[in-house]
N, C-alpha and C positions, 0 to 999 in steps of 0.2 A: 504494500500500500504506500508508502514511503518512497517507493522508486516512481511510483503512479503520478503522484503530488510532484516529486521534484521533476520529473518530465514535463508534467503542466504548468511549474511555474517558469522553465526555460523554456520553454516554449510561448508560453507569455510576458518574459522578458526580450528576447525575442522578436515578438511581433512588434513589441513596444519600441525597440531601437529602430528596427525597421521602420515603422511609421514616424519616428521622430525626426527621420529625413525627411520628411513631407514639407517639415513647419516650416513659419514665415522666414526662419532666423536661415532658412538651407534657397532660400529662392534666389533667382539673381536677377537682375535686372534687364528687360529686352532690349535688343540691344536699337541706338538711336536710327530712325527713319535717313535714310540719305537721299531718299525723293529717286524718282526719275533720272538719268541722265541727260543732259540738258539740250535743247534742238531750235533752231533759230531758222527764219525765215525770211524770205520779203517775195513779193509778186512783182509777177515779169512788167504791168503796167506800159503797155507798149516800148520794151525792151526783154529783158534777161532778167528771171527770178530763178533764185533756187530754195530748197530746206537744205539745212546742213543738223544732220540726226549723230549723235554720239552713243547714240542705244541702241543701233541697228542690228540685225539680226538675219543673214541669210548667209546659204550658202557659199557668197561669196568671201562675208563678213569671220565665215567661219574658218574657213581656208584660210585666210592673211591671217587670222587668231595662230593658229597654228604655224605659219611660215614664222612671222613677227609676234613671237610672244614678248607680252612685255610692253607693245606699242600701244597707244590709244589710237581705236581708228573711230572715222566717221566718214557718213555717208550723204554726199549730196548728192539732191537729184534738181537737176537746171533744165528748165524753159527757157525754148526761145520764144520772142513773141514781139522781134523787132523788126520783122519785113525784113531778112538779106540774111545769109550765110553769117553765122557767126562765131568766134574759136569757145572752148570751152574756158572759161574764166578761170581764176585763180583764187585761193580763199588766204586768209591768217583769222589769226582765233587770238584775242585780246584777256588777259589774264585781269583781273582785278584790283591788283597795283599797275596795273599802265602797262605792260610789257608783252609786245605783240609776234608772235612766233608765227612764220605759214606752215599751211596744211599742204605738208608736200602729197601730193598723188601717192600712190602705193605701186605704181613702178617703176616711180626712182630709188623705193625703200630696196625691191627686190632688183633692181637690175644690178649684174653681174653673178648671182648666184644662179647654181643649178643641183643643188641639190632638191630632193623628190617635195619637200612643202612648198618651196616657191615655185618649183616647176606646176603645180597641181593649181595654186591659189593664181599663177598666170594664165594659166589655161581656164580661167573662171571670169579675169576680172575683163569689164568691155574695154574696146580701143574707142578714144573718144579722142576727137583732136577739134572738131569744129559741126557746130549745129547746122542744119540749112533750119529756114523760116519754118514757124512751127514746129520744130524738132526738139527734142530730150536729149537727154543724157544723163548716167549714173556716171558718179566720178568718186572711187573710193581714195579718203583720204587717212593718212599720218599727223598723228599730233605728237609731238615729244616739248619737253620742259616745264609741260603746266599740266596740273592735272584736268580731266576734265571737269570737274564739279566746280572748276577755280575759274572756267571758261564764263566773263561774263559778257563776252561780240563774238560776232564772227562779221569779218568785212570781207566783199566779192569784189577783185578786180578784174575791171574788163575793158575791152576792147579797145573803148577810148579812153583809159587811162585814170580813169574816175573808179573811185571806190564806192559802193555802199554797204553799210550799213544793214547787216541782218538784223530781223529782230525777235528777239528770245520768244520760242515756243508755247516751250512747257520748260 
């Protein structure tokens, strides 16, 4: 009987300790929201609009993940909408102490490499050199030096040498 009692009270010491992991004093705290990653825009307005997306997510997106680990990429995609042939613009992405780096394209990241993830994520990513009237373009870029949540512009240069000014998404 004695053996019976001490099995039951270890056994409900036991449960006890177990469950005393439960309490308030063993929680932690979730961890802080970082939002969205952030994406900027402007419309073409009888010219050249693009988004420029830092969350994007495809197949091609996944590919360069893998080629360039480590990089932040992001993903514009540009209208034309100025009546005439026009080349694919150029972006920089503006830091929040003042300090403006471009978003090189993603195949000057990978050009001269040939091993199997840049050979894969090139064979993914489009050739884009110039819009005709009414045309698209995806143009996958590189960001290094700032992170992106620290991104707070993205400015498009084009053709004639004017910049603008994207303007934050989400």
């Amino acid at each position: 009987m004695i053996g019976r009692a001490s099995a039951a009270v270890a056994a409900l010491a036991l449960g006890a300790l177990a469950l005393g992991g439960c309490g308030a004093a063993t929680r932690t705290t979730p961890p802080a929201a970082t939002g969205p990653p952030p994406a900027f825009a402007t419309s073409p307005s009888g010219g050249v609009g693009a988004t420029v997306d830092f969350g994007a997510s495809d197949a091609v997106t996944r590919a360069l993940r893998r080629a360039l680990p480590g990089v932040t990429l992001a993903l514009a995609s540009v209208v034309n909408d100025a009546g005439r042939l026009v080349p694919v613009p150029a972006f920089t992405a503006t830091a929040a102490d003042g300090r403006t780096v471009p978003l090189a394209d993603a195949w000057r990241r990978l050009a001269g490499r040939d091993d199997a993830a840049a050979r894969r994520a090139r064979a993914l990513l489009p050739l884009t050199a110039a819009m005709p009237s009414g045309g698209s373009a995806l143009v996958y870029l590189t960001l290094t030096g700032i992170p992106p949540a620290d991104v707070v512009g993205v400015g498009m240069l084009g053709d004639d040498g004017k910049v603008t000014q994207l303007g934050r998404a989400r």
